[in-house]
ROMAR-69818 format. One line per 3 residues: number of its first residue (from 1); their letters; for each residue x, y, z of N, C-alpha, C. Coordinates in Angstrom, 2 decimals, padded with zeros to 5 digits. Atoms other than C-alpha are relative to their C-alpha. Example, Ala and Ser with C-alpha at 12.3 -4.5 7.8 and 13.67 -1.06 7.14 Angstrom:
<atoms>
1> AS> 000.89:-001.19:000.00:012.30:-004.50:007.80:000.90:001.20:000.00 | -000.82:-001.19:-000.06:013.67:-001.06:007.14:-000.77:001.09:000.73
</atoms>
This chain:
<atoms>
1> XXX> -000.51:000.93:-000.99:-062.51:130.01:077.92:-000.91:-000.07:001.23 | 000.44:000.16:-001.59:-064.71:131.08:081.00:-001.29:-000.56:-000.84 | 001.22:000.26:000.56:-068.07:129.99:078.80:000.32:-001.75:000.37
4> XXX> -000.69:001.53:000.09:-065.87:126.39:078.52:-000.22:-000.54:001.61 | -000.27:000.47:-001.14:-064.95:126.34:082.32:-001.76:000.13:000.49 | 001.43:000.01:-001.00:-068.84:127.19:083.23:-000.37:-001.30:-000.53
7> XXX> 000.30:001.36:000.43:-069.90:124.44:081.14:000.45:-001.38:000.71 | -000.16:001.28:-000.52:-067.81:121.98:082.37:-000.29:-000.08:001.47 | 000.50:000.25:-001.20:-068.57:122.78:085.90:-001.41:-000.32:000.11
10> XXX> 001.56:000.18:000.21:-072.36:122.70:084.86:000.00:-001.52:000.27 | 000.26:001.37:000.29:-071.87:119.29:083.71:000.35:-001.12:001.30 | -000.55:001.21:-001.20:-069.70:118.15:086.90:-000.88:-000.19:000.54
13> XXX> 001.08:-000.02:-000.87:-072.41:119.25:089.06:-001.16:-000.45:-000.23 | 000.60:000.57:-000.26:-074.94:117.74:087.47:000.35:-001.56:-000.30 | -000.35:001.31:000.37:-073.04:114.40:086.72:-000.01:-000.59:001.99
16> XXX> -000.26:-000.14:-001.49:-072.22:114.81:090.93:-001.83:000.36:000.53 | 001.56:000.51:-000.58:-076.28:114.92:091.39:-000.06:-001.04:-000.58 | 000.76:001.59:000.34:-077.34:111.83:089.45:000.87:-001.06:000.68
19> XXX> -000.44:001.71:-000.67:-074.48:109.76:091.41:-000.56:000.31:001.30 | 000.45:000.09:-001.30:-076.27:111.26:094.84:-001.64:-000.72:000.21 | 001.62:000.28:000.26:-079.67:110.56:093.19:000.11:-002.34:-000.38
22> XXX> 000.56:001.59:000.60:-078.98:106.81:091.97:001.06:-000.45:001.58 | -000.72:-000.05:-001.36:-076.86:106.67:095.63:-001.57:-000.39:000.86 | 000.86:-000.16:-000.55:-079.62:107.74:097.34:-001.50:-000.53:000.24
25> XXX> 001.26:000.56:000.61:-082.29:105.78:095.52:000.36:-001.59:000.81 | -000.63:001.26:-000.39:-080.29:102.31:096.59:-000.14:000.06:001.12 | 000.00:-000.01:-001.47:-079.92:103.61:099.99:-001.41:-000.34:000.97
28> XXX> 000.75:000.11:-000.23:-083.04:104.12:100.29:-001.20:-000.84:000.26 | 000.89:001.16:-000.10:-084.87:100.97:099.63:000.96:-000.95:000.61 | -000.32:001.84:-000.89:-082.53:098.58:101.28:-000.20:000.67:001.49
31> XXX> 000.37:-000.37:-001.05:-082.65:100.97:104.55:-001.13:000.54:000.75 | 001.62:-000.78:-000.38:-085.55:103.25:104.67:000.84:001.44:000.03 | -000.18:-001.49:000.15:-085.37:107.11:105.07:000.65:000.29:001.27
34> XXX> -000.98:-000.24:-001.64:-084.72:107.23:108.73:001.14:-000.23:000.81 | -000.91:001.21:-000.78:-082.35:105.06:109.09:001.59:000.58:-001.05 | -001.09:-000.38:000.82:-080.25:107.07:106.36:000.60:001.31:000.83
37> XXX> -000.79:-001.76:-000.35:-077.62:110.29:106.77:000.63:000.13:-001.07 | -000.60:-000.76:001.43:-076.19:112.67:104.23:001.55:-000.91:-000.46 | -001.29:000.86:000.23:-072.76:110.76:105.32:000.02:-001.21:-001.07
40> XXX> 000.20:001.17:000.53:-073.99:107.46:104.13:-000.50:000.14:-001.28 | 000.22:-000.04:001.33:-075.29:108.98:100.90:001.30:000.36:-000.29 | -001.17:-000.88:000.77:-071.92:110.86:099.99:000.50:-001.50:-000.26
43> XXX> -000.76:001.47:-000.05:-070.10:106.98:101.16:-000.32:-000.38:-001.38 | 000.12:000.80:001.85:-071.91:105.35:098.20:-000.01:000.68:-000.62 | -000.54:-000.09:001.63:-071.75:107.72:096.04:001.44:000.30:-000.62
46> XXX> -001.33:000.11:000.07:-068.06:107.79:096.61:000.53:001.45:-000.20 | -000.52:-001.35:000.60:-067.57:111.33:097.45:000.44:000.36:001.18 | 000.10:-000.75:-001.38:-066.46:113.33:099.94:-000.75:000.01:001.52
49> XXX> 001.80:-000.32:-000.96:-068.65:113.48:103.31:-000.36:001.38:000.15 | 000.48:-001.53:000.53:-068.67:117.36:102.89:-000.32:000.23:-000.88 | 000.04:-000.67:001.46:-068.92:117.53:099.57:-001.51:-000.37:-000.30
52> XXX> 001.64:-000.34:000.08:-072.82:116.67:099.87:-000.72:001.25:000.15 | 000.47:-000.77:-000.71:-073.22:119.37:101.72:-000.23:001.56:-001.42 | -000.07:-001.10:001.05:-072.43:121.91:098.58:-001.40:-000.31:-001.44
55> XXX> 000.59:000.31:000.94:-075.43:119.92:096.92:-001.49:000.01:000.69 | 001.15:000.08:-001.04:-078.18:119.63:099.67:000.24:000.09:001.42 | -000.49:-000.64:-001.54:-077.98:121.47:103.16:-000.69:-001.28:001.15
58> XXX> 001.11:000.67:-000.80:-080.55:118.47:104.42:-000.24:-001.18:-000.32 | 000.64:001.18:000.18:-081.85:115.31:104.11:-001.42:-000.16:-000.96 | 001.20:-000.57:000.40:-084.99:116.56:103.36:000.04:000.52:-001.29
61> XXX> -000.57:-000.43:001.34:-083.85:118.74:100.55:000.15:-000.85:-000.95 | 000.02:001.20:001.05:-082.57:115.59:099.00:-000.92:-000.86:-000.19 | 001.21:001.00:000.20:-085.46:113.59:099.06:-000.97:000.81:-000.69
64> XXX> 000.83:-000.83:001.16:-087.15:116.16:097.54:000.27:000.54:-001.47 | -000.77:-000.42:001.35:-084.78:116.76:094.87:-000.02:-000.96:-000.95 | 000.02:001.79:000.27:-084.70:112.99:094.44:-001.89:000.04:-000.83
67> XXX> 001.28:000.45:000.07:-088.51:112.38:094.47:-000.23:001.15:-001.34 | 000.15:-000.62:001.06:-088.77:115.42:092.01:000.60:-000.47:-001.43 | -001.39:000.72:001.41:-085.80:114.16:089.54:-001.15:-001.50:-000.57
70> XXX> 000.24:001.16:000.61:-088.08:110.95:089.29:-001.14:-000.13:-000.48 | 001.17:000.50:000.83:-091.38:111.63:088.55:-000.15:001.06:-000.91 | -000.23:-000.29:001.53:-090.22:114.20:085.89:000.26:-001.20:-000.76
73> XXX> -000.53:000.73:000.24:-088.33:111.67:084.66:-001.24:-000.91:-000.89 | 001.12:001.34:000.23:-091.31:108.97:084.46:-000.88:001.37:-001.01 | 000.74:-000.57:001.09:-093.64:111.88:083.10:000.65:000.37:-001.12
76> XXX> -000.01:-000.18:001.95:-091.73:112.89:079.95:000.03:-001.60:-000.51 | 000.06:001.50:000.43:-091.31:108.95:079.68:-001.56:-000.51:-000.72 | 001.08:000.12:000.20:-095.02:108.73:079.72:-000.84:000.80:-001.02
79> XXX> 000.42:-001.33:001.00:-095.93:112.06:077.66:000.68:-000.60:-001.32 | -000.32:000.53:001.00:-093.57:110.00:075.32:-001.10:-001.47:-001.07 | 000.70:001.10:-000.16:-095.64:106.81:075.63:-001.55:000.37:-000.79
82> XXX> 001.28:-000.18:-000.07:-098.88:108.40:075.33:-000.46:000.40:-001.04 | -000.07:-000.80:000.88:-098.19:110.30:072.32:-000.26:-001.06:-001.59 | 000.21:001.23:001.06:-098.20:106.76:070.36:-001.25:-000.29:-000.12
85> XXX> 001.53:000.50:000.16:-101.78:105.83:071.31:-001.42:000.89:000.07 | 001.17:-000.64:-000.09:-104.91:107.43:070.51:-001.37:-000.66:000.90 | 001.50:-000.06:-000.56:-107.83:105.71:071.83:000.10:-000.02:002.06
88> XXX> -000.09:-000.49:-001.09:-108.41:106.59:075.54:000.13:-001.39:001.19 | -000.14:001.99:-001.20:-108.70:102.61:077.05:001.29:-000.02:-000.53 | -000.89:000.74:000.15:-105.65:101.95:075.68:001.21:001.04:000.78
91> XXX> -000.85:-000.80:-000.60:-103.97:105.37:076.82:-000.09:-000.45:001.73 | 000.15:000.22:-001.55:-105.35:104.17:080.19:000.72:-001.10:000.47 | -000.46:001.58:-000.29:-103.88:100.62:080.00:002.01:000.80:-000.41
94> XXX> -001.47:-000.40:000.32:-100.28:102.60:079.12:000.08:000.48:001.28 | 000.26:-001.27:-001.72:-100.98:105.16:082.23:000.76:-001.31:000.64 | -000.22:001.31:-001.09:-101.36:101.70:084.56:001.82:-000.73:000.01
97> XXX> -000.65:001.02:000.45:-098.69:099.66:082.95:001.46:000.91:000.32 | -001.33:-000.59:000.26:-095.76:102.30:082.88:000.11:000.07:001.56 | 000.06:-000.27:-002.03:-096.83:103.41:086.78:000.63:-000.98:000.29
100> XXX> -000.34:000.98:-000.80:-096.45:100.39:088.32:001.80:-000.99:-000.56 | -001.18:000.73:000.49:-093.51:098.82:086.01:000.81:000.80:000.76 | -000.43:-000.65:-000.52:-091.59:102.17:087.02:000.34:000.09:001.20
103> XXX> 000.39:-000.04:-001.17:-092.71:102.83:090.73:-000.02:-001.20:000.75 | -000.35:000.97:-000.41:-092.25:099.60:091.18:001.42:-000.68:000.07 | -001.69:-000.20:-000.02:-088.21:099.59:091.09:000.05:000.66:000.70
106> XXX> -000.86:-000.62:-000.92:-086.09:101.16:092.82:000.02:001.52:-000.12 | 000.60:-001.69:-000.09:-088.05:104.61:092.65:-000.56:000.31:000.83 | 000.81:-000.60:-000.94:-089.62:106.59:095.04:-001.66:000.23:-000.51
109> XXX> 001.29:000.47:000.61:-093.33:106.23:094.48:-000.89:001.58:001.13 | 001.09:-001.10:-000.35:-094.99:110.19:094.53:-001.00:-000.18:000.82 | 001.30:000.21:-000.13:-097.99:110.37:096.45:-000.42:000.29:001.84
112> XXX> 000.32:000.29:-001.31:-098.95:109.33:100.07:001.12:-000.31:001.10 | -001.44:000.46:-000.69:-095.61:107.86:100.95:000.93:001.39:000.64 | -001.05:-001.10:-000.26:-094.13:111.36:100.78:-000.35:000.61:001.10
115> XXX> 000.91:-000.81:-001.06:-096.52:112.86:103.04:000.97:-000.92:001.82 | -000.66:000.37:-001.08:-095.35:110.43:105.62:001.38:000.42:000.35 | -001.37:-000.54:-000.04:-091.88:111.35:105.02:000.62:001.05:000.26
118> XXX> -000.30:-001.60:-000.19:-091.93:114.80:105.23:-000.53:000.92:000.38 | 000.14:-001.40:-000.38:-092.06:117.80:106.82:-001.79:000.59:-000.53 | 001.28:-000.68:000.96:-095.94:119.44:105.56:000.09:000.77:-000.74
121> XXX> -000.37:-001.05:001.33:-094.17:122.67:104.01:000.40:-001.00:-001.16 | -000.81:000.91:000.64:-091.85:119.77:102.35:-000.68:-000.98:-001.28 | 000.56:000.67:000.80:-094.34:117.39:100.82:-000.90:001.04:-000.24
124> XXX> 001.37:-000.63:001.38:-096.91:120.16:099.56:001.02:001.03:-000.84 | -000.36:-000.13:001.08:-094.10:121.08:097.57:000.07:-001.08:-001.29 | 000.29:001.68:000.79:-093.94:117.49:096.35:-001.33:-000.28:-001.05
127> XXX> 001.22:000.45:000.51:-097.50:117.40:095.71:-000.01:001.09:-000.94 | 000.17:-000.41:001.12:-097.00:119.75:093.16:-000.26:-000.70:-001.19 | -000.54:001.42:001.00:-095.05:117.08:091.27:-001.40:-000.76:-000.10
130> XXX> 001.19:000.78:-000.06:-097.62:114.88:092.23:-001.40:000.34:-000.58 | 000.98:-000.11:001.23:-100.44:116.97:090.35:000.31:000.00:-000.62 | -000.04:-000.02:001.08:-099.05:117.20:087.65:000.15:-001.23:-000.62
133> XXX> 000.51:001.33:000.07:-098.83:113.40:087.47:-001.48:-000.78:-000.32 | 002.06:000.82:000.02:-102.39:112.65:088.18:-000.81:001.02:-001.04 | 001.10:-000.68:000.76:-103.27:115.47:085.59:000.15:-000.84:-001.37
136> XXX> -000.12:000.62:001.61:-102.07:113.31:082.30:-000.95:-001.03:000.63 | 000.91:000.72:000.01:-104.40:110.68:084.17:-001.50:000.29:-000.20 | 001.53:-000.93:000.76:-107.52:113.51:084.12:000.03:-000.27:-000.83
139> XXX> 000.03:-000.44:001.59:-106.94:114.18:080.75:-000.41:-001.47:-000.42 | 000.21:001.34:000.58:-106.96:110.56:079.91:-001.73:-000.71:000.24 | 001.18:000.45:-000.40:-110.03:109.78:082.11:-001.06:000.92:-001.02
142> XXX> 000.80:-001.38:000.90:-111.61:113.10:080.28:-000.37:-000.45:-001.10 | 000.36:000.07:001.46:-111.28:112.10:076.76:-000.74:-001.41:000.07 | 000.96:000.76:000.48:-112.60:108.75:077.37:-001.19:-000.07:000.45
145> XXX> 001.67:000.14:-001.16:-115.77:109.72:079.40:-000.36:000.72:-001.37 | 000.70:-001.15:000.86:-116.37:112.59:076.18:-000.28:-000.97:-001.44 | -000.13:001.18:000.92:-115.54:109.86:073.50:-000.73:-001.27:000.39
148> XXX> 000.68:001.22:-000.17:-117.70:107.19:075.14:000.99:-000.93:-000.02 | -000.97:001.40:000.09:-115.09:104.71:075.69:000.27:-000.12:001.43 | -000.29:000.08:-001.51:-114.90:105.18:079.77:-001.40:000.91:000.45
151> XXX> 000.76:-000.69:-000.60:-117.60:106.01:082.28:000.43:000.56:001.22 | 000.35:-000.41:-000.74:-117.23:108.66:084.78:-000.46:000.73:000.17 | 000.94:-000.90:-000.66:-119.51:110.65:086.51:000.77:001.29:000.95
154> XXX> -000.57:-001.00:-000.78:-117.20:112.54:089.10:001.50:-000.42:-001.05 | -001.22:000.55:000.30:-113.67:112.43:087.10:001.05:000.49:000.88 | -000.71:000.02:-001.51:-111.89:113.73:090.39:000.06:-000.99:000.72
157> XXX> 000.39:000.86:-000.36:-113.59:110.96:092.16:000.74:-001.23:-000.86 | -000.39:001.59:000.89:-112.32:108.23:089.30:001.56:000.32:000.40 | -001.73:-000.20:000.24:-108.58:109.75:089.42:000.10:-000.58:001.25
160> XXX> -000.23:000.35:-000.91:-108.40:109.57:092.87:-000.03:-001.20:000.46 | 000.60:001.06:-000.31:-109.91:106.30:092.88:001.18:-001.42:-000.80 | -001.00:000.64:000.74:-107.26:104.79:090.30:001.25:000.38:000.61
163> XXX> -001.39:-000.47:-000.37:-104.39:106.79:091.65:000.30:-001.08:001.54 | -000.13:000.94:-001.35:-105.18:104.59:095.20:000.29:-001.60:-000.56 | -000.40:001.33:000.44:-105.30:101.42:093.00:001.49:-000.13:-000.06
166> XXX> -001.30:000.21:000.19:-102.01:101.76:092.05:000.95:-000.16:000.60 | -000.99:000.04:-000.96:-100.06:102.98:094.71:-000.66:-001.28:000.94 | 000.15:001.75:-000.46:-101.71:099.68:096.19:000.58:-001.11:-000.58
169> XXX> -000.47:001.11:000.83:-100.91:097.66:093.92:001.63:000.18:000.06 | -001.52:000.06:000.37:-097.15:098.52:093.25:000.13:000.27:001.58 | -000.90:-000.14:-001.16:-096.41:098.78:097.01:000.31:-001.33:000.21
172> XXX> -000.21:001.06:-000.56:-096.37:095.00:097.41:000.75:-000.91:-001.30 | -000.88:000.61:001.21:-094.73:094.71:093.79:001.40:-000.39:000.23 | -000.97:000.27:000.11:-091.17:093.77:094.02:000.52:-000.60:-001.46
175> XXX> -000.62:000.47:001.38:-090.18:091.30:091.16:-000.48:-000.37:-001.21 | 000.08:-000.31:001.68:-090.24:091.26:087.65:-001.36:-000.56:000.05 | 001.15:000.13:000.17:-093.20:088.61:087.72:-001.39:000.74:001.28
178> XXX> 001.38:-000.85:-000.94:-095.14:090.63:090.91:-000.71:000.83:-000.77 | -000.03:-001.28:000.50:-094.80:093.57:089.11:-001.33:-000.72:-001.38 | 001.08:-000.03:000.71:-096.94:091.98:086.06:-001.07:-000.59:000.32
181> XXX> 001.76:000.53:-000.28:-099.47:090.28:088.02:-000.54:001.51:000.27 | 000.87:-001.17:-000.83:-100.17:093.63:089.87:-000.56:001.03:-001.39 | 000.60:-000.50:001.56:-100.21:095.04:086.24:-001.31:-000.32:-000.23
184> XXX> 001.34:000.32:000.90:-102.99:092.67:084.75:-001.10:000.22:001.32 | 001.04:000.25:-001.14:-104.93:092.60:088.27:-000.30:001.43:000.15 | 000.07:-001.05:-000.21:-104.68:096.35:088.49:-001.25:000.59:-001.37
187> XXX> 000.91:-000.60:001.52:-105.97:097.17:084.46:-001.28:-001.41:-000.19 | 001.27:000.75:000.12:-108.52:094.30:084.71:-000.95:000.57:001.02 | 000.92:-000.34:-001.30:-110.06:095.80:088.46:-000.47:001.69:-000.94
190> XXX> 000.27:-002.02:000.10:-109.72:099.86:086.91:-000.97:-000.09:-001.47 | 000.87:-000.18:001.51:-111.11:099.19:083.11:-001.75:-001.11:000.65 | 001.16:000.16:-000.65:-114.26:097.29:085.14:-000.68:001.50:000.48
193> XXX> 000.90:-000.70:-000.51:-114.81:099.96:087.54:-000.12:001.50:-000.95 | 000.75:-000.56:001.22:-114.85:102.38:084.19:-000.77:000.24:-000.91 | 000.85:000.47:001.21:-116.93:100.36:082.37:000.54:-000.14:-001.36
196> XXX> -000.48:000.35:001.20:-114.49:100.07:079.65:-000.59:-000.99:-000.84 | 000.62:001.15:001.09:-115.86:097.85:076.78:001.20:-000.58:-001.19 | -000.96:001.08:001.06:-113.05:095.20:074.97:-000.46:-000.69:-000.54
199> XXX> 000.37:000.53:001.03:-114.17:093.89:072.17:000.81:-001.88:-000.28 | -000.33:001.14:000.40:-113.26:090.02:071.03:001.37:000.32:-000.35 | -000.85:-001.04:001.02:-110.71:091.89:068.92:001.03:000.37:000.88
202> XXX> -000.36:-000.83:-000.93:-109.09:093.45:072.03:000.23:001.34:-000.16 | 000.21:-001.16:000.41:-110.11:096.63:070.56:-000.77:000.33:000.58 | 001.03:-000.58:-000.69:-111.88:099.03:072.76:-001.28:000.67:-000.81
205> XXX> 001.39:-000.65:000.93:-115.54:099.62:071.49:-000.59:001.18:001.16 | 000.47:-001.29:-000.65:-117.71:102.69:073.01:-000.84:-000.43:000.78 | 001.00:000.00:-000.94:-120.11:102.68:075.47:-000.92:000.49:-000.30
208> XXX> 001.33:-000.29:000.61:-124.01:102.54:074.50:-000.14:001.16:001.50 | 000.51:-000.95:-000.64:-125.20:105.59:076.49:-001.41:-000.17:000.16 | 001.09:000.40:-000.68:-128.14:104.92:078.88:-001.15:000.47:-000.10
</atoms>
């Protein structure tokens, strides 16, 4: 019986995070961060105004709990994604395409944004999250610089250099059709400054080595 009752409290508590997290997510883009309080998250998510308090002592806390919850979330999505395509342009054109579709909703968008938001202890916990994000983009840049199908020279330098495209691009995304211009304008500017090579075919061919 007490195995039963832990369980189901397990489950309340985390059924009682995802309504503070999809609460909090809403709140967040129609107001902004500053302009929010724990009150006004509990309101929508229709709970208590103390009863946040047994879930996040802070504001802060929650935005970090939040911002964490979402770009797990997106990475096993993507680790799912990625797992379909072998050649390394095309894993790159999945990378782009999922980012910005994603991060471009009503998600908190890892990265630079957080920094502003938070505290410095606060976001270089964040930026944990946040490497481990930009490392499935290494890896990606990696195999196609070793495989000849992408050129870089610094692949720190390229990540960083794509990771800024993006969060450019999807900050001014909003709707359904923004979101796919900033797509094709994004994977047409990043597979250039790679040197990617698309074939007639739209099959990625290799790169003659100089």
């Amino acid at each position: 019986m007490a195995r039963l009752v832990g369980g189901s409290l397990a489950t309340h508590r985390e059924h009682t995070r995802a309504q503070l997290f999809d609460a909090f997510g809403r709140l967040l883009y129609e107001r902004g961060y500053d302009d929010l309080t724990l009150a006004d998250v509990a309101r929508e998510a229709e709970l208590a105004r103390t009863a946040i308090y047994n879930y996040f002592p802070d504001k802060e806390s929650l935005l970090v709990a939040y911002a964490t919850h979402e770009t797990e979330k997106f990475v096993s999505r993507l680790d799912e994604a990625l797992r379909s395509v072998d050649n390394p342009v095309d894993q790159l054109r999945t990378y782009l395409r999922l980012h910005l579709e994603y991060f471009s909703g009503n998600h908190l968008p890892p990265g630079p944004t957080l920094r502003v938001l938070l505290p410095e202890a606060a976001a270089e916990r964040m930026m944990e999250h946040v490497r481990l994000l930009e490392s499935r983009l290494y890896d990606i840049i990696r195999r196609g610089r070793d495989r000849s199908y992408l050129r870089a020279d610094d692949i720190d330098a390229t990540v960083a250099m794509v990771a800024a495209c993006i969060g450019r691009a999807g900050s001014d995304a909003s709707s359904a059709s923004a979101i796919r211009e900033a797509v094709d304008s994004t994977e047409e500017f990043v597979l250039r400054a790679v040197d990617a090579r698309i074939g007639p075919d739209g099959v990625p061919r290799k790169i003659t080595r100089r």
